[in-house]
BAKOL-583043 format. One record per residue (C-alpha): residue number from 1; z, y, x. Coordinates in steps of 0.25 Angstrom, whole numbers, plus 5000, padded with zeros to 4 digits. Layout:
// residues N
NUM/Z/Y/X
...
//
This chain:
// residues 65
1/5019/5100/4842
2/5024/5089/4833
3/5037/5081/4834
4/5033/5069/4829
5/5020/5063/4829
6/5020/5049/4819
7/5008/5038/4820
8/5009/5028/4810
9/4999/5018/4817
10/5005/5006/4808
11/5003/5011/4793
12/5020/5014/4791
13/5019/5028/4787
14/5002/5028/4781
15/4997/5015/4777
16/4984/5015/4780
17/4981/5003/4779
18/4972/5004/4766
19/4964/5016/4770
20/4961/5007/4783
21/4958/4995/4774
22/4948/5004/4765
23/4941/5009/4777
24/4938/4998/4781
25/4934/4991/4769
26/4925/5003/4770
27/4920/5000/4784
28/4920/4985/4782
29/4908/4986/4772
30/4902/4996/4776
31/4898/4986/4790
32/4892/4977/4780
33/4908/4968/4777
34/4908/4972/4762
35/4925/4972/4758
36/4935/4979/4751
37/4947/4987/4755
38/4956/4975/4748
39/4948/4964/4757
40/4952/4973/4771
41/4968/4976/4765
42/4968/4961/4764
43/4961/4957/4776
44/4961/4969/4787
45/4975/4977/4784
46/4983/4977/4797
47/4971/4972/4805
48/4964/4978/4818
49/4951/4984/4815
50/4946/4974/4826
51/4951/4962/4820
52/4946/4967/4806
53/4932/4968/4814
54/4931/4955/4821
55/4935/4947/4808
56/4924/4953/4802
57/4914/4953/4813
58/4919/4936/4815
59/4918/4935/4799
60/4905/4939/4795
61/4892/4945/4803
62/4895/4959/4800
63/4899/4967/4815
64/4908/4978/4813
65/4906/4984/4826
//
């Protein structure tokens, strides 16, 4: 049995944050919202997936779900 269980759910230990943004870079344009891992650093890093969604979805005609 472990001693000591860590969650980093804020990025302090693992930044994860550019791997997230890549992703969905990845995602984005594949839904038919053509960008780039720099647009998403610049625009999304920190943000909730549903914020990310409905700024989209409020922006352009493209429903991401």
């Amino acid at each position: 049995m472990p001693k000591l269980v860590i969650f980093d759910c804020d990025g302090i230990l693992v930044d994860t944050e550019n791997l997230a943004n890549r992703r969905l870079a990845e995602w984005l344009t594949a839904a038919g919202y053509p960008t780039s891992f720099e647009y998403c650093r610049k625009n999304f890093s920190g943000r909730s997936m549903a914020s990310v969604q409905k700024e989209i979805e409020e922006e352009t005609s493209v429903r991401l779900g």
